[in-house]
N, C-alpha and C positions, 0 to 999 in steps of 0.2 A: 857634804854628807858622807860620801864613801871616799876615805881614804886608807889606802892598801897599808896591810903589814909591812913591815920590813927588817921586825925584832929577829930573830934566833927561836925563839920560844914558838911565835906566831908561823916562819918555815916549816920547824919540827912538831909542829901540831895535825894529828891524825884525825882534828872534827873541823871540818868546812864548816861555816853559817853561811846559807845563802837566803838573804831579803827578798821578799814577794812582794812586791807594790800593785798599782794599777794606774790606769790614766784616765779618770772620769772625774764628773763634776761630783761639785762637795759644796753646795750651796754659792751664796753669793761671797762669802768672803774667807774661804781654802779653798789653795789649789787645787789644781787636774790634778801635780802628782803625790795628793794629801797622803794615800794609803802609806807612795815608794820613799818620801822621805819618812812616815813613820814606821814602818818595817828598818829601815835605813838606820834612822836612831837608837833601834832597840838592839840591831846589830851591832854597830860600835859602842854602846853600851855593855855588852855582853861580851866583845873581845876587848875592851879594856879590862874586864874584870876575870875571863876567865881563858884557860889554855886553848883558842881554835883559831882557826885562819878564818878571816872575813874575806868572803867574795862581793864582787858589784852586784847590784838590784836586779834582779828581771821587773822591768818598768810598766809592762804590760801585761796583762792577765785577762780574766775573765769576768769582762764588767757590763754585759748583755744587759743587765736589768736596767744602767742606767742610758740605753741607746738615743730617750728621746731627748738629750741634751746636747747641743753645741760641745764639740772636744774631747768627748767620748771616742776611745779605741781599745777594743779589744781584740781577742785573738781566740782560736777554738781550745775549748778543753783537751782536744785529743793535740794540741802544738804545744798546750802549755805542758801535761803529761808527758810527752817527748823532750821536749827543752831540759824537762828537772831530770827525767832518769840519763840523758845523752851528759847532761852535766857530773851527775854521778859517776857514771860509767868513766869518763874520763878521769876524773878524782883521784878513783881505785885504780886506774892504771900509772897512774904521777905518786899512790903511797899515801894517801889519805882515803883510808876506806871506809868513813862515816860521814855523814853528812844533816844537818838539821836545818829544816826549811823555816825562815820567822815569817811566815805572814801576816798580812796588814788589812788582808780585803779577803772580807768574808764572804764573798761571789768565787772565791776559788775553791769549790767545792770536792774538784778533781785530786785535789793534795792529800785528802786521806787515803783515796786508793791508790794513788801512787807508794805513799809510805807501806800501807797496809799490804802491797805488793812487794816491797823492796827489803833489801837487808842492810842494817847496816845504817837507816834514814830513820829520822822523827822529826816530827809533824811542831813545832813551836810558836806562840803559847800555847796549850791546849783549854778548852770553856774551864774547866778548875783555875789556871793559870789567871786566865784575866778574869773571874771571880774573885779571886783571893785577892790578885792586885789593885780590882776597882776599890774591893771593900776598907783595904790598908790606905789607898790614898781619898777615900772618902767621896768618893763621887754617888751624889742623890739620885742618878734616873737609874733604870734598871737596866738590866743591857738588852732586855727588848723593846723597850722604848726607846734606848741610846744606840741607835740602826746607824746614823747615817749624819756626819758634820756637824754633831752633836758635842756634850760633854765631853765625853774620854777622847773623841781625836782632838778637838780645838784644844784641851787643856796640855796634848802633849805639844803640839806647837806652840802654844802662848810661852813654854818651857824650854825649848829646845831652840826654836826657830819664828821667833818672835813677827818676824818681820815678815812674815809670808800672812800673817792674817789681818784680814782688811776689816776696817769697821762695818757693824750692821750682826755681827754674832750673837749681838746684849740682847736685840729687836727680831729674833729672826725663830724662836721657839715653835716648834709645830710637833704634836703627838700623832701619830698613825701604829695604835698597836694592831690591831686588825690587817692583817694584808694577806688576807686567805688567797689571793694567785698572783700573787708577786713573780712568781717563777715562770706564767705562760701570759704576762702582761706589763712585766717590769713595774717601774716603782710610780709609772707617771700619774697614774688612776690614786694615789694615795700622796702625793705631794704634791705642788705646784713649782714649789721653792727648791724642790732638790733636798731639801732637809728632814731628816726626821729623828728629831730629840730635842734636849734643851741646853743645846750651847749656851745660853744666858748664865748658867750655874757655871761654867767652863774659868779653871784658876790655871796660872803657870806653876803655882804650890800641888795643887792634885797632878798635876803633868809631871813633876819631878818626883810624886813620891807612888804613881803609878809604876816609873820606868823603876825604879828601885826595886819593887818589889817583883818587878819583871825577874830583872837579871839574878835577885834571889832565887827565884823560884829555878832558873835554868842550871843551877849546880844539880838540882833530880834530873833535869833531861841530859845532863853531858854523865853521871855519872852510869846512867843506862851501856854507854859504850867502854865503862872503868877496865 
């Protein structure tokens, strides 16, 4: 998944990409680390195509809501806020003074006020971003019903990294749009399965023409630091 630059182009680039993943369950058939290899994807995706340096994943993050599963680790919002600006901070002393975070888990809620505080940092994809890119690559649930090991994650694996998703996605559909205290109850009260979407719809064709329109769309957020 994360293999380091080593072009000329990739040294002498002034925008770091650093991947936000997490380590929690993602139903019965994607990984614990579904978010970090798809953050992961959309990073080498994005320095293949465009002038920055890719750093390694933070693998962990902020996945409190899915605690009541086997394999779940997270870490506190105020470690992960430390870890991305302590990362920064060091960047801009090594000559790369920008930095764009791609997250992958929607639990890391602490990344906007880190950016929102910081100079020089954005926040990637942002809700327009993966709008535009579900709509281009075609995906049917919405993205509030597409929460959780649903459509848009399984179709980027079935794409990308085939071999990490286990049978039982086609059988595995479950809607929970209502989850009025997700955030002081987690997600257990509103799934059994750990899922909430409808992976059954889930193509490796929507997982490739999702990531396309990704890495489109990130020519606006690199040209921010033109």
């Amino acid at each position: 998944m994360y293999l380091p630059d080593t072009t000329e182009d990739a040294r002498a680039a002034t925008v770091a990409v650093l991947p936000i993943g997490s380590h929690e369950q993602h139903g019965p058939y994607l990984p614990l680390a579904t978010d970090t290899v798809i953050a992961c994807t959309i990073a080498r995706a994005i320095a293949d195509a465009h002038p920055v340096r890719l750093l390694p994943p933070i693998t962990i993050s902020c996945s409190h809501e899915h605690a009541d599963w086997p394999g779940t680790v997270s870490i506190s919002a105020r470690t992960l806020y430390s870890v991305v600006r302590d990362i920064a901070d060091s960047l801009r002393r090594s000559g790369v003074p920008h930095l764009v975070l791609v997250n992958a888990h929607g639990g890391n809620y602490v990344l906007s006020n880190v950016v929102q505080e910081s100079e020089g940092m954005a926040l990637f994809p942002s809700s327009a971003d993966w709008a535009a890119a579900r709509a281009a690559a075609g995906m049917e649930t919405s993205s509030r019903s597409d929460m959780h090991a649903g459509e848009l994650e399984t179709s980027v694996l079935l794409h990308a990294h085939p071999e990490l998703v286990k049978p039982g996605y086609e059988t595995s559909d479950h809607l929970a749009d209502d989850r009025p205290h997700l955030l002081t109850l987690g997600l257990a009260p509103y799934t059994s399965s750990g899922v909430v979407g409808r992976p059954s719809l889930a193509s490796a064709d929507k997982g490739r023409d999702l990531l396309a329109g990704l890495v489109s769309a990130f020519g606006a957020c690199l040209a921010l630091f033109g």
